[in-house]
N, C-alpha and C positions, 0 to 999 in steps of 0.2 A: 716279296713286295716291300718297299720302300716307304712306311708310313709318317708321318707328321702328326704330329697334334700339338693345337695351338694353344697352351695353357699358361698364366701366367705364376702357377705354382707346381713344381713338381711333387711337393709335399701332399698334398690333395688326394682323398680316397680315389676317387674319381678318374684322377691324372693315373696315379702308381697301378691301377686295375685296369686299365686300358692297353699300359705297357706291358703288363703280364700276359694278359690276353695275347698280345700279338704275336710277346717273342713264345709264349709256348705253343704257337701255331705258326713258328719257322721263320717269323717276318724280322727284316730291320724295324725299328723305332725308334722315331725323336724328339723330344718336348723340345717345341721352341717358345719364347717368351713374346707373345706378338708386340709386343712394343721395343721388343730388339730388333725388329726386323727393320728393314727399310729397302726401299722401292726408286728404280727407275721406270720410268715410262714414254717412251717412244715408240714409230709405228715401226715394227719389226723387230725389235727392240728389247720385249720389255725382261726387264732384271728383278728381283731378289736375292738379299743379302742379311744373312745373320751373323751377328759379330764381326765383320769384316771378310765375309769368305760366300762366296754365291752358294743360294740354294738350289741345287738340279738335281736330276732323275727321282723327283719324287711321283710316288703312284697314286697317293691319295691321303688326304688332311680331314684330321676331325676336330671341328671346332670345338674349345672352351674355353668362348668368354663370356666373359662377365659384364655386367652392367656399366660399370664404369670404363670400361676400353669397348663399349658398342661400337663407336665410330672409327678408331685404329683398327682396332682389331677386324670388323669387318673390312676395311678396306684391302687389310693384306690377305686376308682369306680371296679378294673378288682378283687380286694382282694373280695368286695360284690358280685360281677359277680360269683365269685368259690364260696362263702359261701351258693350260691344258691336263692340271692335277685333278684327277676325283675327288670330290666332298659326296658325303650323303646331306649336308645342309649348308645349299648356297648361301651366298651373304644377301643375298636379297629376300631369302628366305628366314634369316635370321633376325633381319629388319622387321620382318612384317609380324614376329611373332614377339621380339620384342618391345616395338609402340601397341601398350594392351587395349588404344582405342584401335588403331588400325587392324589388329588383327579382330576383335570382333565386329567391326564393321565388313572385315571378309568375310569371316565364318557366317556371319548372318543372312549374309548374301546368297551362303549355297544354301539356305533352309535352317542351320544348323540351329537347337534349342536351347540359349541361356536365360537367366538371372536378366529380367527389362533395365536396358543401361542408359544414361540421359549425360548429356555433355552439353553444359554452356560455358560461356567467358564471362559477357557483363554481370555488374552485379544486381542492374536493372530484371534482370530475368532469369533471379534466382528463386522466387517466388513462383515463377510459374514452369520453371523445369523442376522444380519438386513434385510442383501436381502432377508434370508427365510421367512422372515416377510412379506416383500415389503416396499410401502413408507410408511413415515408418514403423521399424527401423530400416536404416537406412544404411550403405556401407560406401564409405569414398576410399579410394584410390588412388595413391598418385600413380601416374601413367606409366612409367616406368622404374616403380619400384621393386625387389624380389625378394621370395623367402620370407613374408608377409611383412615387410617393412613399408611404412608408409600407407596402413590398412586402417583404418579407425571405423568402427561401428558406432552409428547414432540411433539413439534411440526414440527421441522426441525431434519435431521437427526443427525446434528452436536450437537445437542440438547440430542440426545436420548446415544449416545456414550458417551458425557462426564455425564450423571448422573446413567451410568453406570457406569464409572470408579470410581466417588464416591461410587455409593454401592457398589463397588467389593474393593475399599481402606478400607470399613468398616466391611469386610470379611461378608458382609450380602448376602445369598440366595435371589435370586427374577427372574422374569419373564417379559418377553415382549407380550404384547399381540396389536394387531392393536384397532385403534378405531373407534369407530361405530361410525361417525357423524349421521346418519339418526335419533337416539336414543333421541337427543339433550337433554343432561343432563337427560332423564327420566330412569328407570328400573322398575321392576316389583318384590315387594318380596309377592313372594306364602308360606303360612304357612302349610307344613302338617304337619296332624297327621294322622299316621295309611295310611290306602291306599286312603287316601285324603284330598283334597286343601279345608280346612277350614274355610278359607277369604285368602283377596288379599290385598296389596295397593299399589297403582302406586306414587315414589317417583321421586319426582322432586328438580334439583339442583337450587341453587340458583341464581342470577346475576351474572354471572364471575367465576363460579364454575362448572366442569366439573362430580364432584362425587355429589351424589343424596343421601348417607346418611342424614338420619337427624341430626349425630350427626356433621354434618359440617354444618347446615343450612338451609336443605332440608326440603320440604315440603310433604305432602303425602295428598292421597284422595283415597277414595276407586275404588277399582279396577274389573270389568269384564273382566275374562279372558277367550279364546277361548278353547274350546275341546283339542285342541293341546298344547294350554300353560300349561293346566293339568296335560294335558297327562306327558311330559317333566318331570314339576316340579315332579311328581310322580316317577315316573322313575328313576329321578336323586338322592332320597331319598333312594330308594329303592337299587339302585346299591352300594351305597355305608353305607348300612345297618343300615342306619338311622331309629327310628318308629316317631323321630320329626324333623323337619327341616326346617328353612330358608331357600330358593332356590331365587335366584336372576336371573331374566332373563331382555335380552333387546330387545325391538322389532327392528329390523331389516328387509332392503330390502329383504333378502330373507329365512325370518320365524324369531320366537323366537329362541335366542341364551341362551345358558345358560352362565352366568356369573359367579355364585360359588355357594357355598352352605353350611350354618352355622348352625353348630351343638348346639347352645348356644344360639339361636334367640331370642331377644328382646321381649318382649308381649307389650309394654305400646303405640309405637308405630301402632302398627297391630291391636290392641284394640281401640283404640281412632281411626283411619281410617276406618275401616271397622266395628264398633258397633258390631263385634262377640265375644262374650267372650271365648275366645283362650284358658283361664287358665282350664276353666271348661272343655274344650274336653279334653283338657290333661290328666285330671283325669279321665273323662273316659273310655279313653283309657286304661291307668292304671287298673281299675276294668274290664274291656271286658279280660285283658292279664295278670295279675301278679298272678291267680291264676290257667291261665291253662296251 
C-alpha cells in the first residue's frame, strides 16, 4: 500500500513513527509538506502536484496539520478525498473538530456531557452571558487555539470580563466554559482508532498550572478508563466523523465530561504513557479500510 501523510515536519515524533509503522508492515511512505502541494481542479479533471511532479496511485493519507495550515492543508486533503484516496480523517472532519465552538455545539447535539459552554460577541451582553455561565472561576478559550495556548483561567468575575474585552479588542473568537475544580489540574486523553480507545493517559498539570498539557509542563501516566469513559470518547470520534482522534475528557462530580477533541493527536506522548504503540494501530487501520 502506498501511503501519504500530510505533515509539515518530517522531524516530528509523530511524523518519523508513523513512517516506521508503515514501512515495518511492508508499505511504501511519504511525507509531503501540504503547502507544497498544489492543485488543479476541473470536472474530470482533477490533478495534484508535489514539487513539480503529479501525485498518483496513492492508497491512503493521514493528516497532520496544524493550526496554522487548517485551511491549505485541508483543502489538499479534500482535493485526495475526490481523487478517490483513503483518509481515516476527512477534511470536513477535521474542520468540525477543529472550530472548538462548532465541534461542541455537535457533540452536544448527540447527548454528549461537558463543562456548560456560553459564547457571545457584543460587549453589551457580556454581563449577562456570564450569568448563563454562573459564577467563577471561569476558563476562556480562544476558538482555535492548541496545546493549551490561548487558555487563561479567571477567577473573579471582574477577571473573566476584562480578558474578554482584550480578546474581543484582538477581534479573536473564543468561549467560556465553567471550571471543573473537582478535576484538579488532571484530564484524560483517550486515543481512538477505529471504534476504539487504543490506550489512555491521565495528564496531570503542574505546580501553579491549571492546564494539564504536557506541552505546558504536564505530566502523564497511564490511564484505566471506565466503560463509560469509552463509551464517550468513542462517541465523541464518531459524531464528529473522525476514524482517529484525541478526546480529552475530565473526571467530574457527576460523570466524565468531555473537553474537546483533536483531530491531529500527538503519538510521542500516548506512547511513552501508556507502552502501546499507537503508530502501528493506525496502520492498521489503514489496511482493514483503504481498500474497501
Amino acid at each position: 500500500m502506498k501511503i501519504a501523510i500530510l505533515s509539515r515536519n518530517t522531524r516530528l515524533y509523530s511524523t518519523q513513527r508513523l513512517v516506521e509503522a508503515a514501512r515495518e508492515r511492508g508499505h511504501v511512505v511519504r511525507v509531503l509538506d501540504p503547502l507544497r502541494c498544489y492543485v488543479r481542479i476541473a470536472p474530470g479533471n482533477m490533478e495534484i502536484r508535489y514539487k513539480g511532479k503529479a501525485l498518483r496511485d496513492i492508497d491512503a493519507v493521514i493528516p497532520r496539520i496544524g493550526t496554522q495550515s487548517t485551511f491549505y492543508g485541508t483543502a489538499v486533503l479534500r482535493q485526495l478525498e475526490m481523487m478517490g484516496v483513503y483518509t481515516p480523517n476527512p477534511s470536513d472532519a477535521v474542520l468540525r473538530a477543529r472550530d472548538k465552538l462548532r465541534c461542541l455545539q455537535i457533540l452536544a447535539s448527540h447527548g454528549l456531557q461537558m463543562p456548560v459552554t456560553v459564547f457571545g460577541d457584543n460587549p453589551d451582553d457580556t454581563t449577562d452571558v456570564l450569568a448563563m455561565l454562573g459564577e467563577p472561576p471561569h476558563v476562556i478559550k480562544l476558538n482555535e487555539g492548541s496545546q493549551g495556548t490561548g487558555v487563561v483561567l479567571a477567577e473573579k468575575r471582574s477577571a473573566s470580563q476584562s480578558v474578554i474585552e482584550a480578546f474581543r479588542g484582538l477581534y479573536a473568537n473564543f468561549l467560556v466554559q465553567e471550571f471543573i475544580a473537582e478535576a484538579k489540574g488532571s484530564d484524560l486523553r483517550c486515543f481512538v482508532v477505529g471504534n476504539k480507545v487504543v490506550a489512555a493517559m491521565q495528564r496531570d498539570a503542574s505546580p501553579g498550572e491549571f492546564r494539564a498539557n504536557l506541552h505546558r509542563g504536564g505530566t502523564a501516566v497511564k490511564a484505566t478508563l471506565s466503560a463509560q469513559e469509552k463509551k464517550i470518547a468513542i462517541r465523541s470520534a464518531q459524531a464528529l466523523g473522525l476514524g482517529i482522534a484525541g478526546v480529552d475528557l475530565l473526571r467530574s462530580d457527576r460523570g466524565p465530561l468531555l473537553l474537546e477533541v483533536n483531530a491531529s493527536p500527538g503519538l510521542e506522548g500516548i506512547e511513552a504513557a501508556s507502552g502501546v504503540d499507537v503508530s502501528g494501530c493506525i496502520i492498521k487501520h489503514l489496511e482493514q479500510n483503504a481498500a474497501s
